[in-house]
C-alpha positions as semicolon CSV with decimal commas, in nm:
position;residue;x (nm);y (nm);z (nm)
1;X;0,000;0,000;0,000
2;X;0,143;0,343;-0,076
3;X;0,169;0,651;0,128
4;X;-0,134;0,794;-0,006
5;X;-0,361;0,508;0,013
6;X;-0,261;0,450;0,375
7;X;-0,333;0,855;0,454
8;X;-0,664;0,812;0,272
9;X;-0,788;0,495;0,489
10;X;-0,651;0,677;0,808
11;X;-0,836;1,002;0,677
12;X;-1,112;0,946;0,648
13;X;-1,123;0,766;1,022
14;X;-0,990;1,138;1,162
15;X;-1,253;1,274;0,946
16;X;-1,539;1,132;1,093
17;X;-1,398;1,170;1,461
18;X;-1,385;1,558;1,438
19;X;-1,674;1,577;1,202
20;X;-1,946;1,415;1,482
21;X;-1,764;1,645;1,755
22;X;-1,727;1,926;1,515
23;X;-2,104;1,923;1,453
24;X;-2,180;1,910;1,777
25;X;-1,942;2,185;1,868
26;X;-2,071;2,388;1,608
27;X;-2,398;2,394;1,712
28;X;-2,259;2,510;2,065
29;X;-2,123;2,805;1,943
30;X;-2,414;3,001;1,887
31;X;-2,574;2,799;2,206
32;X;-2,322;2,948;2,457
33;X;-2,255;3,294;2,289
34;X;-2,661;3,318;2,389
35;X;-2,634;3,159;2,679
36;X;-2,336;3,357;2,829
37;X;-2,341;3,695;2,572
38;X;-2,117;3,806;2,401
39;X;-1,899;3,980;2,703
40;X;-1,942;3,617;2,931
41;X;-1,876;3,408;2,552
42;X;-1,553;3,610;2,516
43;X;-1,457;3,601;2,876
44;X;-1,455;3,230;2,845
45;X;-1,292;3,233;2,556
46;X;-0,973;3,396;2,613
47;X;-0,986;3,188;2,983
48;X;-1,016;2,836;2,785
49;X;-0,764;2,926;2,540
50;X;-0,522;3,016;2,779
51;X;-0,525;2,668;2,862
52;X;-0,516;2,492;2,548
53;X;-0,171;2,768;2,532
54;X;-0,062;2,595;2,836
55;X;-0,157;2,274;2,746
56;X;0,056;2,317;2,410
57;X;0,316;2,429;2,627
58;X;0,363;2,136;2,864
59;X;0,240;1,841;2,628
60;X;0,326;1,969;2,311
61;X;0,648;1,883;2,290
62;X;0,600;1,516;2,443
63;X;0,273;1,456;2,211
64;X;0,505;1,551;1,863
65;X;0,785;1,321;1,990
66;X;0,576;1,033;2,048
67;X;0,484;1,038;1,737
68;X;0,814;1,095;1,599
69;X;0,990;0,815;1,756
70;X;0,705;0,584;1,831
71;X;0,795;0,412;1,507
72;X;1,177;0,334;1,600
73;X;1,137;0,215;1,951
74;X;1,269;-0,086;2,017
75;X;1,039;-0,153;2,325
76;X;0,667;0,032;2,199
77;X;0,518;-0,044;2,571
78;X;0,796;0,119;2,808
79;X;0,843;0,383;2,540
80;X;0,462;0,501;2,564
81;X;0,496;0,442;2,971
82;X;0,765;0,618;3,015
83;X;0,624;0,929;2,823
84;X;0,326;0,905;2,952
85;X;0,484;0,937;3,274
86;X;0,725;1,263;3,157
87;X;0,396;1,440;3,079
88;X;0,242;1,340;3,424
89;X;0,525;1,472;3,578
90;X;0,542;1,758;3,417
91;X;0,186;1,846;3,487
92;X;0,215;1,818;3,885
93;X;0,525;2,005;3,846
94;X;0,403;2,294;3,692
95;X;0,039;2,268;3,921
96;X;0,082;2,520;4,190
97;X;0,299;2,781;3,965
98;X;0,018;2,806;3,705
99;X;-0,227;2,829;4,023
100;X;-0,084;3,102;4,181
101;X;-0,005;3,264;3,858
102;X;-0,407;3,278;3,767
103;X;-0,521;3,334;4,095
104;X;-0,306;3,661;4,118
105;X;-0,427;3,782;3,766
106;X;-0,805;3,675;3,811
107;X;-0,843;3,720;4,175
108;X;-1,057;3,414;4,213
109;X;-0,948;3,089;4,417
110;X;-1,193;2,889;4,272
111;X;-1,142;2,974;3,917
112;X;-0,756;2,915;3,965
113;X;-0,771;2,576;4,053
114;X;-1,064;2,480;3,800
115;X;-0,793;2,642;3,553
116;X;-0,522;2,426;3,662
117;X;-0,744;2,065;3,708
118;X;-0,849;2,181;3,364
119;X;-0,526;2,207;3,238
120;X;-0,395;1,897;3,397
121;X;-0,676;1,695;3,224
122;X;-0,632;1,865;2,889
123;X;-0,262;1,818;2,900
124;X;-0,288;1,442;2,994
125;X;-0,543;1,359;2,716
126;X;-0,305;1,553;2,439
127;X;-0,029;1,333;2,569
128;X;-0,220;0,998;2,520
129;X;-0,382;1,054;2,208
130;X;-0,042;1,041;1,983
131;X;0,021;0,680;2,171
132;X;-0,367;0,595;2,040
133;X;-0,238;0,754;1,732
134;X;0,111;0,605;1,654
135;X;-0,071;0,243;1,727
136;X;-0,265;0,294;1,396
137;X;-0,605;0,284;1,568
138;X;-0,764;0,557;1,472
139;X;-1,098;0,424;1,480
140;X;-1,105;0,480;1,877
141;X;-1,054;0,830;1,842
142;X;-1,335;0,875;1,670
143;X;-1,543;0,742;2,005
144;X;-1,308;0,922;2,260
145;X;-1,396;1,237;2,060
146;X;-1,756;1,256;2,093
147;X;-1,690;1,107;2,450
148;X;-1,527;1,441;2,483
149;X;-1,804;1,682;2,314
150;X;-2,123;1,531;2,392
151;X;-2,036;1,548;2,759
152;X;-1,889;1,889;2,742
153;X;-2,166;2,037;2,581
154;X;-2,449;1,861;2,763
155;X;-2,303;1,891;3,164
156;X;-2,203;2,246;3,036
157;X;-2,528;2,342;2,939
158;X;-2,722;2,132;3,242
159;X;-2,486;2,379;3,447
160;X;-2,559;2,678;3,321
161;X;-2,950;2,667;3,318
162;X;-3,022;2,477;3,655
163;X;-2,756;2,477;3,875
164;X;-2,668;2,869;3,950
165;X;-2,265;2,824;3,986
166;X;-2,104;3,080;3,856
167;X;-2,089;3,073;3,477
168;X;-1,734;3,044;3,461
169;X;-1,733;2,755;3,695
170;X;-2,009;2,551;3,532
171;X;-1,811;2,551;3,172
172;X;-1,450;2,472;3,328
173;X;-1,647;2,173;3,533
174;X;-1,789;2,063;3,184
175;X;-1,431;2,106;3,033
176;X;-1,274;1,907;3,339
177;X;-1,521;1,595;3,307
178;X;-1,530;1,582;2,902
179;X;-1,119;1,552;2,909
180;X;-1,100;1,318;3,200
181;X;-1,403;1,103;3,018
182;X;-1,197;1,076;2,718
183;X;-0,862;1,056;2,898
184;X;-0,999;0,740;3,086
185;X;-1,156;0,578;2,723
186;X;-0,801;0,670;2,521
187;X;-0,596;0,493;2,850
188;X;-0,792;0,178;2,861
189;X;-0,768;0,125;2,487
190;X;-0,364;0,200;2,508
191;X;-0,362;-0,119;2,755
192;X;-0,567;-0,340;2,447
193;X;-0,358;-0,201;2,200
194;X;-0,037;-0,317;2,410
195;X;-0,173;-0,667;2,482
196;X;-0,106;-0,738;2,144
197;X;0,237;-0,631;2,089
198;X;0,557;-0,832;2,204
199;X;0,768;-0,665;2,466
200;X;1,085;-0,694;2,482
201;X;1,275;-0,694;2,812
202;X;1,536;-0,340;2,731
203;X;1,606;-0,112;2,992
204;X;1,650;0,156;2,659
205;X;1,325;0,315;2,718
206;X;1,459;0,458;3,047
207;X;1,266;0,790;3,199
208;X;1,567;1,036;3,256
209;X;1,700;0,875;2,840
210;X;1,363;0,966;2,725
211;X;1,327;1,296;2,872
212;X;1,670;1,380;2,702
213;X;1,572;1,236;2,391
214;X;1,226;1,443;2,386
215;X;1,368;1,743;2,567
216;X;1,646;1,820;2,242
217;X;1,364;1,787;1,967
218;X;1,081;1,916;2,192
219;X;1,211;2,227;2,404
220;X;1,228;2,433;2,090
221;X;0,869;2,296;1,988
222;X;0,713;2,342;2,311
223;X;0,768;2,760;2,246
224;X;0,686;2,683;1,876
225;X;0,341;2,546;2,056
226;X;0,340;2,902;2,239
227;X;0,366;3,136;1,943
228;X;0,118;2,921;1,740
229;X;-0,125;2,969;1,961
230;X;-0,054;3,332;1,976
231;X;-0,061;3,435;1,645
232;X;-0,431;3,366;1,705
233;X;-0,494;3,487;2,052
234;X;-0,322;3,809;2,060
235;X;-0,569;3,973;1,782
236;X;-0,851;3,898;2,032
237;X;-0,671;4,050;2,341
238;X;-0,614;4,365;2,084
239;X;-0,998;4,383;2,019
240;X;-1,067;4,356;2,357
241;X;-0,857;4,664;2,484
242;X;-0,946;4,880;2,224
243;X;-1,297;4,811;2,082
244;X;-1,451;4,644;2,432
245;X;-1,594;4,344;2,501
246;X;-1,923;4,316;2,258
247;X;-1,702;4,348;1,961
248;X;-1,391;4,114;2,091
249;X;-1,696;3,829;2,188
250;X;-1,873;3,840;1,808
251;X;-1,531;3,861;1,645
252;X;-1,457;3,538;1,853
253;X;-1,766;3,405;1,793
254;X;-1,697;3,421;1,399
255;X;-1,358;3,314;1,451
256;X;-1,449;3,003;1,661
257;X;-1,729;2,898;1,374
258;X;-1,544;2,945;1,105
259;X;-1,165;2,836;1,196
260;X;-1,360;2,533;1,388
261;X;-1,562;2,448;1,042
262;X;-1,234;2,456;0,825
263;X;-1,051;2,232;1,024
264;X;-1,372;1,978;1,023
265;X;-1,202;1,912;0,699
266;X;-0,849;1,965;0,681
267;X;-0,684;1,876;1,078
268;X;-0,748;1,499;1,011
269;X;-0,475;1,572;0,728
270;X;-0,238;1,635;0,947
271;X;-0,371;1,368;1,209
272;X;-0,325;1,104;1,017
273;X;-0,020;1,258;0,839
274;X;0,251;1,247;1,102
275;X;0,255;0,916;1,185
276;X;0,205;0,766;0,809
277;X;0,559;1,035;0,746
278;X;0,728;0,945;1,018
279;X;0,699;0,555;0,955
280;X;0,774;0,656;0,595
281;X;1,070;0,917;0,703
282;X;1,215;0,560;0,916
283;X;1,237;0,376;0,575
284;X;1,392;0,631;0,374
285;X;1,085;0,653;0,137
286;X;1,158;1,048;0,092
287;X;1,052;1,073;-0,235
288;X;0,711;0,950;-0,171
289;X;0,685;1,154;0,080
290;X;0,740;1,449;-0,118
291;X;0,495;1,358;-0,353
292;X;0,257;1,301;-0,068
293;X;0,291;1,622;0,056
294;X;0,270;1,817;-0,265
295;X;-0,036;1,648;-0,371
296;X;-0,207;1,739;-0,019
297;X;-0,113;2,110;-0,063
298;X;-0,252;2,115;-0,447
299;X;-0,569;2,017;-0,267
300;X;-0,613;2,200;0,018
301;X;-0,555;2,548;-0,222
302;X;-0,844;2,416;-0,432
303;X;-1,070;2,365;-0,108
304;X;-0,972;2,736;-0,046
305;X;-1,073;2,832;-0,369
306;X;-1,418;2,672;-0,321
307;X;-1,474;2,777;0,047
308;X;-1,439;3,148;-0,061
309;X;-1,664;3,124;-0,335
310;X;-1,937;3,003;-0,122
311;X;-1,908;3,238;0,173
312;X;-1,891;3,546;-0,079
313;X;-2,222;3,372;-0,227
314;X;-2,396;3,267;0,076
315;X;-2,202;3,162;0,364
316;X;-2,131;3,525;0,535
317;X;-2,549;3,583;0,540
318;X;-2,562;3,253;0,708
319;X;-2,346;3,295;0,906
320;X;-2,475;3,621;1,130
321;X;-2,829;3,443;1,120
322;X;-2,654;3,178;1,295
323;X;-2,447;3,368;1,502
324;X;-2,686;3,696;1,586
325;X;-2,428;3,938;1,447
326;X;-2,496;4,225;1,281
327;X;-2,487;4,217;0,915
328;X;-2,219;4,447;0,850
329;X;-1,949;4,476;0,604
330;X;-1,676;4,490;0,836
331;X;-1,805;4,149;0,987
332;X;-1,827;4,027;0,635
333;X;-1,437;4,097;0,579
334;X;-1,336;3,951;0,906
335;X;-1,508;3,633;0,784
336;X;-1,331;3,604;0,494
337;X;-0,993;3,685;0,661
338;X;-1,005;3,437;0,887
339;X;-1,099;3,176;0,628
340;X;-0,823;3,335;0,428
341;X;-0,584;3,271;0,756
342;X;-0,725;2,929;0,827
343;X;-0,637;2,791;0,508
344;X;-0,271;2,984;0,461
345;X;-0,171;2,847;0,867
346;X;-0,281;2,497;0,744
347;X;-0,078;2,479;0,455
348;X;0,209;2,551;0,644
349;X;0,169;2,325;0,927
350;X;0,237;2,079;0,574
351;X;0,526;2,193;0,487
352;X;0,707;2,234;0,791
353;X;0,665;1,873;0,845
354;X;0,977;1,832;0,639
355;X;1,188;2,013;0,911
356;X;1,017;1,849;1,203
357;X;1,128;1,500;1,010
358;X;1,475;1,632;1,013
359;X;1,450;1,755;1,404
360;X;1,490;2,114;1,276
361;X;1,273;2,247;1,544
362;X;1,467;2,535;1,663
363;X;1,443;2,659;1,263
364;X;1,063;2,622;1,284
365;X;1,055;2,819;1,662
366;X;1,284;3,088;1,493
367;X;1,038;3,138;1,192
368;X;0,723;3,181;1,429
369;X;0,906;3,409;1,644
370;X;0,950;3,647;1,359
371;X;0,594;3,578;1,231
372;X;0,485;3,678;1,584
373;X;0,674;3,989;1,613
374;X;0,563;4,080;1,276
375;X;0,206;4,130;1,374
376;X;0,258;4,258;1,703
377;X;0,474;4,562;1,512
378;X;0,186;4,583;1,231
379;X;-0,080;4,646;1,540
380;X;0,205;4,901;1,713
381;X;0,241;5,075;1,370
382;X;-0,163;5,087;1,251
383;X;-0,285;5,107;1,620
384;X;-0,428;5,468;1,551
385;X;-0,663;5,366;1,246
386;X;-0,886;5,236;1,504
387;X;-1,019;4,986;1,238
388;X;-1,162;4,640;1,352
389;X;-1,043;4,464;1,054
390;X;-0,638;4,537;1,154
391;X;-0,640;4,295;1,429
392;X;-0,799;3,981;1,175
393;X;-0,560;4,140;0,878
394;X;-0,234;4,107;1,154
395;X;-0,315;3,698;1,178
396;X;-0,351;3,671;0,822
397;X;-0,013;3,890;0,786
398;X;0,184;3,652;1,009
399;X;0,043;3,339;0,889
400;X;0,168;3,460;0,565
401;X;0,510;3,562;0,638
402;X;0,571;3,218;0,835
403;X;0,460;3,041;0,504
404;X;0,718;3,213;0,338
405;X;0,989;3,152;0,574
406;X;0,949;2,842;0,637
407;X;0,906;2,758;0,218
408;X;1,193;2,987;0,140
409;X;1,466;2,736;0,085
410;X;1,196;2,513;-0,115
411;X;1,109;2,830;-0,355
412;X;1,483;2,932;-0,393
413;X;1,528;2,559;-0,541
414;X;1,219;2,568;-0,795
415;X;1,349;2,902;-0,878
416;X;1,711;2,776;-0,973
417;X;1,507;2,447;-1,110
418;X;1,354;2,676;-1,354
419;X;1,641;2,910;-1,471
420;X;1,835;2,586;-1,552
421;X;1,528;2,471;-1,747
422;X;1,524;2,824;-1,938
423;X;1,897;2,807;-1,996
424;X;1,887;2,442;-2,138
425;X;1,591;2,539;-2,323
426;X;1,803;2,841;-2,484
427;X;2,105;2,674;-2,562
428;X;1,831;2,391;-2,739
């Protein structure tokens, strides 16, 4: 079976376990933003993705080289022990700092440690799934998925009509049992998936030789995690301070729907990518990876092309009936940025996979750094036009200039390719 035949069957798998979810989540969206307003849906918002920050933070790194050296462990058992274990660790160790740290922003005890058990849970869950994963059983994700939304959205929602906790409280309680649900599911079909494979009695697998191991491809990946996450949190902290609270809560809300719709489609790519490349990167099939890889940016550019077309036609309108937003052409253009963003960030996360095969991950944390600063000096620089549409145009700046950094190298070669073409072809 080739490389793309053994994507497509894994596909389609990731597919359906963020498509359920996805439509469930979806329909949440506009559920919570009139539930909670759209002050309380932003509030939440920048709370909950302060932990999946945090999360990316403390498990990114271990989740990316799981499935990065999965494939060449000698001993597949203690290997996913042992790094299960690293990410424990590092949760408990990081526990109390993170707790004080949000219960001196927020001023609220309670919220702090609902934050941090939140975090913990999150964090434990990301670790496990690229052991589910790496094991080629992608089928189970697709249950521990809507394990995940069906109980966040339906305790959250139970919470926040009948209970009278704090709003805040109710939706990190929801968050807190829908990870640990799925954490529990993903950990007792680890120990199936391990009764089947041979162990071998090594002592290679060791904690402090893994830690090392993960620790010189993953330290520079863990910030790489950070400034991800910030290229598309900082726009909304921008909005916040200088248009309020009702703006910074619809432009999240339109954000959330339509980033959150895209990647229905095109996050089971790289899903089921990684571990197919890295498998393929251990056998020195380069070329067809290559080809693979090409081929999956040809079509994600078409499925931009179409996307655009059909929000322009019909998509925006449906969208603020959906949403409750105000019709408005600035809305309109933030739409289409994002989708514009979406589908520019995704298309790099493919083509950096080539330097996170070759362990280049200080390159990659170097490129996002300046991608980062970029758009924090094109907010600094515009910040008197007081126009909403800056803070959407600065993401779609900086997902643009990391595409080009990080392709540089490949377009100076097709560029040279095609000179030597022109110059055979004039000699001819």
């Amino acid at each position: 079976m080739d490389l793309f035949s053994k994507f497509r069957k894994d596909y389609f798998n990731y597919l359906i376990s963020i498509i359920l979810p996805a439509l469930i989540s979806g329909i949440s969206i506009p559920l919570f933003k009139y539930l909670l307003g759209s002050s309380g849906y932003g509030n939440f918002s920048l709370w909950f993705n302060a932990v999946l920050i945090l999360t990316s933070t403390f498990s990114g790194w271990i989740a990316q080289s799981i499935i990065l050296f999965y494939p060449s462990s000698s001993n597949k058992r203690s290997f996913s022990k042992k790094a299960f274990a690293l990410s424990l660790s590092t949760q408990l160790l990081f526990f109390i700092p993170c707790f004080i740290v949000v219960w001196l922003i927020s001023g609220d005890i309670v919220l702090a440690f609902l934050f941090c058990v939140a975090l913990f849970f999150t964090s434990l869950q990301f670790t496990i799934l690229p052991i589910i994963q790496s094991g080629f059983l992608s089928k189970k994700i697709i249950f521990s998925e809507l394990i995940r939304v069906t109980s966040y959205i339906s305790i959250a929602v139970f919470l926040l009509k009948f209970s009278g906790l704090n709003k805040l409280y109710s939706l990190f309680l929801a968050v807190i049992i829908a990870y640990a649900s799925s954490l529990f599911y993903l950990f007792r079909q680890s120990l199936g998936l391990f009764r089947n494979i041979k162990s071998e009695n090594t002592n290679v697998n060791k904690l402090p030789g893994i830690f090392k191991q993960f620790f010189k491809y993953g330290a520079s990946l863990s910030l790489w995690f950070v400034f991800s996450y910030l290229l598309s949190y900082i726009d909304k902290l921008f909005i916040l301070k200088n248009f309020g609270s009702e703006m910074q809560g619809n432009y999240q809300a339109i954000f959330d729907l339509l980033y959150k719709s895209i990647i229905l489609v095109i996050s089971p790519v790289v899903t089921s990518l990684f571990p197919i490349l890295t498998s393929a990167y251990a056998g020195g099939n380069k070329k067809e990876i290559r080809n693979l890889l090409k081929k999956l940016i040809y079509y994600e550019s078409c499925g931009f092309i179409v996307i655009s077309v059909l929000y322009w036609l019909f998509g925006a309108d449906l969208l603020f009936i959906i949403l409750k937003i105000p019709d408005s052409v600035t809305f309109k253009w933030m739409g289409f940025i994002v989708i514009a963003a979406t589908f520019t960030w995704q298309v790099a996360i493919l083509v950096q996979k080539r330097f996170e095969l070759k362990l280049r991950s200080l390159y990659l944390l170097l490129m996002i750094v300046i991608a980062f600063l970029s758009q924090i000096i094109f907010y600094l620089v515009f910040k008197n036009y007081h126009n909403q549409l800056l803070y959407p145009i600065g993401f779609l700046l900086a997902t643009v200039i990391y595409l080009f950094l990080i392709s540089f190298s490949e377009l100076v070669a097709i560029s040279k390719s095609l000179r030597l073409k022109a110059i055979k072809a004039s000699v001819q």
